[in-house]
C-alpha positions as CSV (number, residue, x, y, z in Angstrom):
1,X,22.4,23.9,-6.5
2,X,21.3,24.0,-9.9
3,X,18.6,26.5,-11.6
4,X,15.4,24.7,-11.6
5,X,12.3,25.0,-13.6
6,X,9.1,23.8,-12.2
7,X,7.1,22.0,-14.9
8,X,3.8,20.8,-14.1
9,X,0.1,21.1,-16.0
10,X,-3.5,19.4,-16.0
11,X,-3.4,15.3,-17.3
12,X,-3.3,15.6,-20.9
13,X,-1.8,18.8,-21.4
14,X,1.3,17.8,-23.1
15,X,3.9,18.0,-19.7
16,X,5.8,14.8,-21.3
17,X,6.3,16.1,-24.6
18,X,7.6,19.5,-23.5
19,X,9.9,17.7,-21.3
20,X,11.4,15.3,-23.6
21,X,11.8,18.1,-26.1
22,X,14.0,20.1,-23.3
23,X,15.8,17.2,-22.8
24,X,16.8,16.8,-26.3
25,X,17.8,20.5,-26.2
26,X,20.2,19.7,-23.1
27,X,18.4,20.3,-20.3
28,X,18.4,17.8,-16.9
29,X,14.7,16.1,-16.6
30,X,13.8,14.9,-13.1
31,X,10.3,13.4,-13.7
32,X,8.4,12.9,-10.5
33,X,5.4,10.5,-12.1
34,X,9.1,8.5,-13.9
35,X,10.3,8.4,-10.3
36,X,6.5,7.3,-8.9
37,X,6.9,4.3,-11.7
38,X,10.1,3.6,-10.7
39,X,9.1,3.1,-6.9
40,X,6.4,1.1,-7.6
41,X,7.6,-1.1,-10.1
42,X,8.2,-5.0,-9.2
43,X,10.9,-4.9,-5.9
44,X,10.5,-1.1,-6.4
45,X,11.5,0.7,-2.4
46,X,7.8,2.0,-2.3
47,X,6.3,-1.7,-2.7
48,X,6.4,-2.6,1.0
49,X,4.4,1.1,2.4
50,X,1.8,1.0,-0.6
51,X,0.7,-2.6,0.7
52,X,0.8,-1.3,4.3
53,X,-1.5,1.6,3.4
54,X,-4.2,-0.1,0.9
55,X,-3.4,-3.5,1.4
56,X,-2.3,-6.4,-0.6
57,X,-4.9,-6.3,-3.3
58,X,-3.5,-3.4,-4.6
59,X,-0.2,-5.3,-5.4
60,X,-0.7,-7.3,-8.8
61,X,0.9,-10.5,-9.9
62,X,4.3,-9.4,-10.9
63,X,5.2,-7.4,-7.5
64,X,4.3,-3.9,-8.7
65,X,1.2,-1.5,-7.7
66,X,-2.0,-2.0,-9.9
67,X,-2.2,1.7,-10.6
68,X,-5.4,1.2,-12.6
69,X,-7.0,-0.4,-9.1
70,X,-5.4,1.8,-6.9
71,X,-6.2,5.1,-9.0
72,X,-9.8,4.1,-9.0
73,X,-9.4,4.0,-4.8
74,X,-8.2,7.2,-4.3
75,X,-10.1,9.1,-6.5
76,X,-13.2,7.8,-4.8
77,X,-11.9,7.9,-1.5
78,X,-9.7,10.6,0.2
79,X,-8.5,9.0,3.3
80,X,-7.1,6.2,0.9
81,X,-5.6,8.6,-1.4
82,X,-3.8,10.7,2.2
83,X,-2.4,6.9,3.4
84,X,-0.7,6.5,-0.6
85,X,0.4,10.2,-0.5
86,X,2.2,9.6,3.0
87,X,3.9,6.2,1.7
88,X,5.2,8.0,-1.8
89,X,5.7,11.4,-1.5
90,X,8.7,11.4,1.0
91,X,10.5,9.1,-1.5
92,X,9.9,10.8,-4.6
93,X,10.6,14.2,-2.8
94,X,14.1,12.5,-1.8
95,X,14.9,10.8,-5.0
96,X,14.1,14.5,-6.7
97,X,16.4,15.8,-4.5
98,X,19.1,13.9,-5.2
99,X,19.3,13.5,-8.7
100,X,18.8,17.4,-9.2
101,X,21.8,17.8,-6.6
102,X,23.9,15.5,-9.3
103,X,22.6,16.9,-12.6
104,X,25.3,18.6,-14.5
105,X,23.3,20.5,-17.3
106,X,22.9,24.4,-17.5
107,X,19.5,23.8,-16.0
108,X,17.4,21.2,-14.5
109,X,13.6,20.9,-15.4
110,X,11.6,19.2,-12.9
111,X,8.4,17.5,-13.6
112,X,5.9,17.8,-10.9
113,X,1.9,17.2,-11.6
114,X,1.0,18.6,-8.4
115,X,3.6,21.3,-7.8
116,X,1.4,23.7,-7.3
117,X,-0.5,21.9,-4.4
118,X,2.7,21.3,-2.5
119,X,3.8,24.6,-1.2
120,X,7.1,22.8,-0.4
121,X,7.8,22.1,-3.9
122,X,7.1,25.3,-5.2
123,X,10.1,26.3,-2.6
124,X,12.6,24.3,-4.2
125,X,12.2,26.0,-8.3
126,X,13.1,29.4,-9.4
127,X,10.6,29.1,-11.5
128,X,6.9,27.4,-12.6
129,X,6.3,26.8,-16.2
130,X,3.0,25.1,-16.7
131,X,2.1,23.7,-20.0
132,X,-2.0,24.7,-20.8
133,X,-4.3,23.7,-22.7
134,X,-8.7,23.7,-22.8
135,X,-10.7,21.0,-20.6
136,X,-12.0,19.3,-23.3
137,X,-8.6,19.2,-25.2
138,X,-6.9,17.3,-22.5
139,X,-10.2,14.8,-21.8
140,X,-9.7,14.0,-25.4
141,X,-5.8,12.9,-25.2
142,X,-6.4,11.2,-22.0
143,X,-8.8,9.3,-23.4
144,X,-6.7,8.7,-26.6
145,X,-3.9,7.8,-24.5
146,X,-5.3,5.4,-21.6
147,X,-8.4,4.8,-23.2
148,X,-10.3,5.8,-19.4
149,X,-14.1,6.3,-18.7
150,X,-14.9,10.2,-18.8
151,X,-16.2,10.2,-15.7
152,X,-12.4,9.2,-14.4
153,X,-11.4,11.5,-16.8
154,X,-13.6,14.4,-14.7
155,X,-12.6,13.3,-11.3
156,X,-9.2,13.3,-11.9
157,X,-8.9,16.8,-13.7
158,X,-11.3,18.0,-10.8
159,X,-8.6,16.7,-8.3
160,X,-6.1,18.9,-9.5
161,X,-5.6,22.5,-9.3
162,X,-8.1,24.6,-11.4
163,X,-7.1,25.5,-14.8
164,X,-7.2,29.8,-13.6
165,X,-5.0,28.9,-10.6
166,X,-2.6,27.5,-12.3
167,X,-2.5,30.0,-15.0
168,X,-2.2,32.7,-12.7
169,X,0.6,31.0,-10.5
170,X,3.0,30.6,-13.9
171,X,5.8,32.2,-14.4
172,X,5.4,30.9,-18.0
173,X,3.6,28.9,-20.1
174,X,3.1,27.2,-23.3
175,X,-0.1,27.0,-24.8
176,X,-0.1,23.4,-26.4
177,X,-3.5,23.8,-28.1
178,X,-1.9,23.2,-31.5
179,X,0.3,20.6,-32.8
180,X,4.1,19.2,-31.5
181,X,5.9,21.9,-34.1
182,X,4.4,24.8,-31.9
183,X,4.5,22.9,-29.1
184,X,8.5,22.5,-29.9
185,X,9.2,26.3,-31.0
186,X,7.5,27.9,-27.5
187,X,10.6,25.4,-25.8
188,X,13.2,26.2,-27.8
189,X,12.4,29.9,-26.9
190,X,11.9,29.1,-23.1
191,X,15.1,27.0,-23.3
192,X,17.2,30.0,-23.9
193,X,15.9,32.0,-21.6
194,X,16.6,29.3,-18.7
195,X,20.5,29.2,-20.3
196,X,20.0,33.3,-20.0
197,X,18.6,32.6,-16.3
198,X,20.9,29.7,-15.1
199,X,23.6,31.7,-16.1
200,X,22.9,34.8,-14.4
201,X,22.2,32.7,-11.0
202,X,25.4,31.4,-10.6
């Protein structure tokens, strides 16, 4: 099994970036939300259970989930949001599974939003690296990026794990506060130590 990094962070904090930058260094990315896409794109395997646990108006023209509909659902309601989680997380948890079992880099990093509220996640990585930044710094990207009402905004960063619990439960972190030049110098550092790591676990 390969050495795996558990990356994961609030919406906004920059999770993306720092993964694409360890990809271009040579590490494997498994992206959980690229997986969740993937699933739920037009004839995507998930299709079928997401319209057997919301129901077919959550199914847009062209075949795939309406993820702006269906994230305003289960944000507002939590039994919704358990029937979703029941349909998808099986399937991304086995699709994880196997492409880390067939990456051939050093190291694999594995993207995961909510590692840190899935004990069974947390299992499966030697290590959690979880990219920080302020409240208010990540409502601003979000916003920037998806262009979402703040109060969305609020109930989707008060869905996820507090900003001190996370912080506490890393084995590392990068603070993306600044721009992507720091952002890229704290993963080159990180890089080699996983090379360092990966190496000594074999």
């Amino acid at each position: 099994m390969p050495f795996v990094v558990g990356l994961t962070g609030g919406i906004g904090s920059g999770k993306s970036a720092a993964a694409e930058e360890f990809a271009r260094l040579g590490a494997a990315v498994v992206d959980t939300d690229a997986i969740a896409h993937e699933l739920t794109a037009p004839g995507g395997a998930a299709i079928d259970a997401v319209r057997r646990a919301l129901g077919d108006e959550y199914i847009d023209h062209t075949g795939a989930m309406d993820r702006a509909k269906v994230r305003a659902r289960v944000f507002s309601d939590p039994a919704a949001r358990a029937r979703l989680e029941a349909a998808l997380h099986p399937r991304i948890r086995a699709e994880s599974e196997r492409r880390i079992a067939a990456a051939s880099a050093p190291y694999v990093v594995h993207v995961v939003p909510l590692l840190l509220e899935s004990g069974e996640y947390r299992r499966r990585v030697a290590r959690v690296l979880v990219v920080d930044c302020a409240p208010q710094l990540q409502a601003a990207r979000v916003r920037r990026r998806s262009g979402l009402a703040d109060d969305e905004i609020q109930r989707i960063i008060a869905a996820q794990t507090p900003r001190a619990a996370r912080l506490a439960a890393a084995d590392d972190i990068i603070d993306n506060s600044g721009g992507i030049d720091a952002l890229h110098k704290q993963v080159a550092a990180l890089h080699a130590r996983y090379l360092e790591l990966a190496r000594a676990a074999q």
